[in-house]
C-alpha positions in Angstrom: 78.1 125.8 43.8 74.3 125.5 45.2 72.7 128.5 47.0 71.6 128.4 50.4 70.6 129.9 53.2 72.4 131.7 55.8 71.6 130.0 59.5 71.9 132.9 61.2 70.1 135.8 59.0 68.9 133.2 56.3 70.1 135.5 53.2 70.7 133.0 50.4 74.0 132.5 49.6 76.8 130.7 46.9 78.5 127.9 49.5 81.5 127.9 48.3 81.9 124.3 50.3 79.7 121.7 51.4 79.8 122.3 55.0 79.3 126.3 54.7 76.3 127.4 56.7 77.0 130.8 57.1 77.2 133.8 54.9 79.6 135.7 56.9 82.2 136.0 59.4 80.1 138.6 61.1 76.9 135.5 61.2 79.7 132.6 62.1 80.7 135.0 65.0 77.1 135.5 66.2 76.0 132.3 66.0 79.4 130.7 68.2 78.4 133.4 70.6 74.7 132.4 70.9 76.0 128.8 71.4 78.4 129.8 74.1 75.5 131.4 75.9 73.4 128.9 75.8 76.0 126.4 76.7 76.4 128.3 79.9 72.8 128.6 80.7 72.8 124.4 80.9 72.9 123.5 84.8 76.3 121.9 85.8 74.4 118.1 85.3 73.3 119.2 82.0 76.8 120.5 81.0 79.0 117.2 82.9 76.4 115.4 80.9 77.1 116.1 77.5 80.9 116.4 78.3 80.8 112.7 79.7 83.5 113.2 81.7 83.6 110.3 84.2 86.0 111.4 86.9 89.1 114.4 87.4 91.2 111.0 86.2 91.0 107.3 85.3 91.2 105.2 88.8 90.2 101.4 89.0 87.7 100.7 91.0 86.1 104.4 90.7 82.3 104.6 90.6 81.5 106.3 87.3 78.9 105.5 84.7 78.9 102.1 85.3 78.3 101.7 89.1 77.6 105.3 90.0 73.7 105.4 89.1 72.9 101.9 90.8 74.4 103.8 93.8 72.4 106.9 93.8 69.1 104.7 93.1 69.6 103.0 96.8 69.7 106.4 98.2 66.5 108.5 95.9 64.8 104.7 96.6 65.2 105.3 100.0 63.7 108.9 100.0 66.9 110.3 101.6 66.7 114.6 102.3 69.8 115.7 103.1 71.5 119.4 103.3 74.7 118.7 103.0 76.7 115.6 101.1 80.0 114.3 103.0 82.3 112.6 101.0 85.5 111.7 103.0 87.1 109.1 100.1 87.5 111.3 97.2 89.3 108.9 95.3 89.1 110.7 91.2 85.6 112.5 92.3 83.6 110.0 90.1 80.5 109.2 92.4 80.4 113.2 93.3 80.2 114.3 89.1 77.7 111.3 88.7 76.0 112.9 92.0 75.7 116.5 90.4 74.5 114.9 86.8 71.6 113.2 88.7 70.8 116.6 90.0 70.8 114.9 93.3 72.9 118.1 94.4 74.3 121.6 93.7 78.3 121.9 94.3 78.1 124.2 96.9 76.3 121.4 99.3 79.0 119.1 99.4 81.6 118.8 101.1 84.7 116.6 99.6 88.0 114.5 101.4 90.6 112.6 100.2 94.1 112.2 101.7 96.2 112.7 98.5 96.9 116.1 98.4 98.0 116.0 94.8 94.8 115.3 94.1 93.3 118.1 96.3 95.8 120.4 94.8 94.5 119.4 91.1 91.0 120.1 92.6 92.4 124.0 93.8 94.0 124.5 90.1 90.8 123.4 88.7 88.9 126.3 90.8 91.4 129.1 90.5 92.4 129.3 87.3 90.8 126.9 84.9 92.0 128.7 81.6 95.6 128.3 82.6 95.3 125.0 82.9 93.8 123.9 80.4 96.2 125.7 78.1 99.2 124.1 79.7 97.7 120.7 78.9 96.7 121.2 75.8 100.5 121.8 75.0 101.4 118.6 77.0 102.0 115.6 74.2 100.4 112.3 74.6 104.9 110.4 74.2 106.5 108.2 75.8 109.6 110.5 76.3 107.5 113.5 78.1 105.6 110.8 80.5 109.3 109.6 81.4 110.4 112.9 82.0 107.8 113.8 84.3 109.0 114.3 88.0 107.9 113.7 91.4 106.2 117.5 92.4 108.3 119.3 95.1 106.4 121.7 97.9 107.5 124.4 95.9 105.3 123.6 93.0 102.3 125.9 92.3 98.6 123.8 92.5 98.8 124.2 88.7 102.2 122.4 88.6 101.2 119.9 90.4 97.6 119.8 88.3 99.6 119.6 85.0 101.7 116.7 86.3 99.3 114.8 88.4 96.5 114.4 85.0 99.4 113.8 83.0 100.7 110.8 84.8 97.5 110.0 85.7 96.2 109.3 82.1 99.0 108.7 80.3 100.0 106.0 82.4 96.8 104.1 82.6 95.2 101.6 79.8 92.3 99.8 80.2 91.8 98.4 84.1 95.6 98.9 84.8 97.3 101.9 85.6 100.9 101.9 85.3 104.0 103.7 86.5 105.2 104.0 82.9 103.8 105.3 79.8 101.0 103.4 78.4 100.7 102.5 75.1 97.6 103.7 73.4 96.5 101.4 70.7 93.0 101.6 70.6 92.8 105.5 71.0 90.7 105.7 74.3 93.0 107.4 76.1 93.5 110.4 73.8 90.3 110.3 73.1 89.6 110.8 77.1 92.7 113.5 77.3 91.3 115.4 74.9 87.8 115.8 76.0 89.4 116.2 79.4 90.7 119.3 78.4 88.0 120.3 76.2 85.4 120.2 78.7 87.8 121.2 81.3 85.7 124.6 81.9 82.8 122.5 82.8 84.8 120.1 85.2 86.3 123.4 87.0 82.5 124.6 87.6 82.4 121.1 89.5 84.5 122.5 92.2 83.8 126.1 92.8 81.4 125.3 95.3 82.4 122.4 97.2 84.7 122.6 100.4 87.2 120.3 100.2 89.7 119.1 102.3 92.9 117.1 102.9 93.0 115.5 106.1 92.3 112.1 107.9 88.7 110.7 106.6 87.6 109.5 109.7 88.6 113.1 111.7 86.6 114.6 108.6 84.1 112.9 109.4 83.9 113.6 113.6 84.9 117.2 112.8 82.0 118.0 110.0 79.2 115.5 111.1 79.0 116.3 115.1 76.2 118.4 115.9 74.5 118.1 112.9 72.0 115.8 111.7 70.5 116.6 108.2 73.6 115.2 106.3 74.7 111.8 103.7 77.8 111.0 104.3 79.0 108.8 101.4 81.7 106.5 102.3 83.7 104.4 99.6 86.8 103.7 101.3 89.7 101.3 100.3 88.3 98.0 100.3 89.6 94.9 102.2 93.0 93.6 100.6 93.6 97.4 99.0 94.6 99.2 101.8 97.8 99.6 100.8 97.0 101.8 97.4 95.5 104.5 99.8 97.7 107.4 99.8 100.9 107.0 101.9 100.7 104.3 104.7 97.7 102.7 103.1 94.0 102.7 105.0 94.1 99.7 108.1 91.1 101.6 110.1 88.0 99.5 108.8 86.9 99.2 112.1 87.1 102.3 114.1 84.8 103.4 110.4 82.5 101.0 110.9 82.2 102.3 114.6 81.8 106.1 113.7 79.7 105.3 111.2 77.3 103.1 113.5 76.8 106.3 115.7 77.9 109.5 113.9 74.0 111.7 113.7 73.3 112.1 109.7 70.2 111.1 108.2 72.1 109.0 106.3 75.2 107.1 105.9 76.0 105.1 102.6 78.9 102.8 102.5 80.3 100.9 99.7 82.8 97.8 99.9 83.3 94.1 98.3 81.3 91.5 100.1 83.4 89.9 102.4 83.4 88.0 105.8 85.2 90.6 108.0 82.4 93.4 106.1 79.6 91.1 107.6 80.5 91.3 111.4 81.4 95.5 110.9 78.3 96.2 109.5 75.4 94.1 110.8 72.1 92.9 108.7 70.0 94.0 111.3 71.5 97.5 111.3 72.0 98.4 108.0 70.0 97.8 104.4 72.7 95.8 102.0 71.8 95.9 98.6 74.6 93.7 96.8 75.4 94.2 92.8 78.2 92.4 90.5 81.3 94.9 90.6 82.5 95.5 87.2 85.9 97.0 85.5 86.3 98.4 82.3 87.0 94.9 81.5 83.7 93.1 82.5 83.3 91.4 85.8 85.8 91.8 88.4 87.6 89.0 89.5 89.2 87.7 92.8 93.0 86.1 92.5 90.7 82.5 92.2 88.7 83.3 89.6 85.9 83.6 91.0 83.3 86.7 90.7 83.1 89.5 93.3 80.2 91.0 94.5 79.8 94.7 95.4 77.6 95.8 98.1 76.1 99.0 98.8 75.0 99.5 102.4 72.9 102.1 104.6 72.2 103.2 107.7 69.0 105.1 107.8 68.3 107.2 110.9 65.2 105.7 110.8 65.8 102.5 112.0 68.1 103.7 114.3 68.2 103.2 118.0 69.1 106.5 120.5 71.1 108.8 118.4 74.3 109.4 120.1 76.0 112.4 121.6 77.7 109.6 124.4 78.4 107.2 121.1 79.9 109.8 119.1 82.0 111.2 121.7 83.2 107.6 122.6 83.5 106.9 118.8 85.6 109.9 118.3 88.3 109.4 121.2 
């Protein structure tokens, strides 16, 4: 066997395998310790960065890696200050991780909304007690038989029930573009791939959401409740678009308009909206009133489609309370009743 040198105290050695590097236990020890430090010195967008996690859980039309940047480059290109970022739509938390790798914010800036409150009750687990959970999914087996056995979570259900059961159906039941009320079938490997750095990196996803506030209640009385009075905030809106209501939570989303109102008039410096280009978007949200910046919306499979083949176009628009006319405390107040 060749000598060599120790990495840690470089004392030559017999390696005794090829992949030795250490002459010790004692060195092995020291240097996983020194790497454990130093992992926890990276910022939270260093550490989300080299964990590439993309979202708390697979969701189509989430703004990850793919969409997420071209986002955030309308608002730093814009020269947008803020204090505080408003996310009503939570949806898997994608454009909020993407958010906190562009060191656009720290987590104890924003504050975060969605109406499911499985989801909200992952986002608790995830804060409280981070090494339970990811020990109870690491015993959770990617099979078919375990998925159909899962159950719908009762009220009596501890946040990390509901955690455990809400990323297990969550990615277990989704391949590719199309998530599924049945076990998928992983052929290609992605999706353990994705489970297991999900709980390998879970420490780093749980930092995500110490700091945050986040809620569970109506997005547009999140919005009247957190934005009135203040006037140094982004609130980042990426609500269900038009023809997917009905996948919002229970009762599906059907208030496009009274958003597009509140939005018009609520007092943030600014308001960043993201939808599929459609005729009913154009008369809610006005050329002349807000900055559209239009991009090709992409799944995991390539281009999105519409039902007649023909290519959608995502647009990204804001409202800048620079171009604004009076700001509002008679708009808002109309706005909100």
């Amino acid at each position: 066997m060749p000598e060599i040198s120790c990495q840690v105290c470089g004392k030559s050695f017999q390696a005794q395998r090829r992949s030795a590097r250490y002459c010790s236990d004692y060195c092995k020890l020291k240097s996983h310790r020194h790497r454990k430090r130093a992992a926890d010195d990276l910022t939270i967008g260093q550490a989300l960065k080299q964990s590439r996690i993309s979202g708390v859980h697979p969701l189509i039309g989430s703004k990850g890696a793919i969409s997420g940047p071209e986002v955030l480059k309308v608002i730093t290109d814009n020269c947008i200050t803020f204090d505080r970022w408003i996310e009503p739509f939570l949806g898997s938390g994608a454009l909020y991780l993407e958010a906190l790798k562009a060191d656009l914010l720290s987590p104890h800036q924003a504050v975060l909304n969605d109406l499911n409150g499985w989801m909200v009750a992952t986002l608790r687990a995830l804060r409280n007690d981070p090494k339970e959970l990811q020990r109870r999914l690491a015993l959770m087996p990617i099979a078919a038989a375990e998925f159909d056995h899962t159950v719908e979570p009762d009220h009596q259900w501890s946040d990390a029930d509901v955690a455990v059961w809400w990323l297990a159906r969550n990615y277990h039941g989704f391949v590719g573009n199309f998530k599924q009320n049945r076990f998928a079938v992983d052929r290609s490997g992605n999706k353990s791939r994705k489970w297991d750095r999900l709980i390998q990196h879970l420490p780093t996803l749980c930092r995500a959401f110490v700091g945050p506030t986040v809620m569970n209640i109506d997005a547009l009385e999140l919005i009247r409740k957190e934005c009135t009075g203040r006037t140094n905030d982004l609130v980042v809106v990426d609500p269900p678009y038009f023809g997917t209501e009905h996948a919002y939570a229970e009762g599906g989303f059907n208030q496009h308009e009274a958003l597009a109102e509140l939005l018009e008039c609520v007092p943030a410096s600014g308001v960043v909206v993201m939808y599929y280009d459609c005729p009913e978007l154009r008369a809610l949200y006005p050329k002349n009133r807000w900055l559209w910046v239009k991009r090709e919306a992409f799944s995991s499979i390539g281009v999105s489609k519409r039902a007649d083949g023909s290519e959608r176009t995502e647009v990204v628009l804001l409202r800048r309370s620079e171009i604004e006319s009076e700001p509002i405390a008679g708009q808002l107040a109309l706005a909100v009743n």
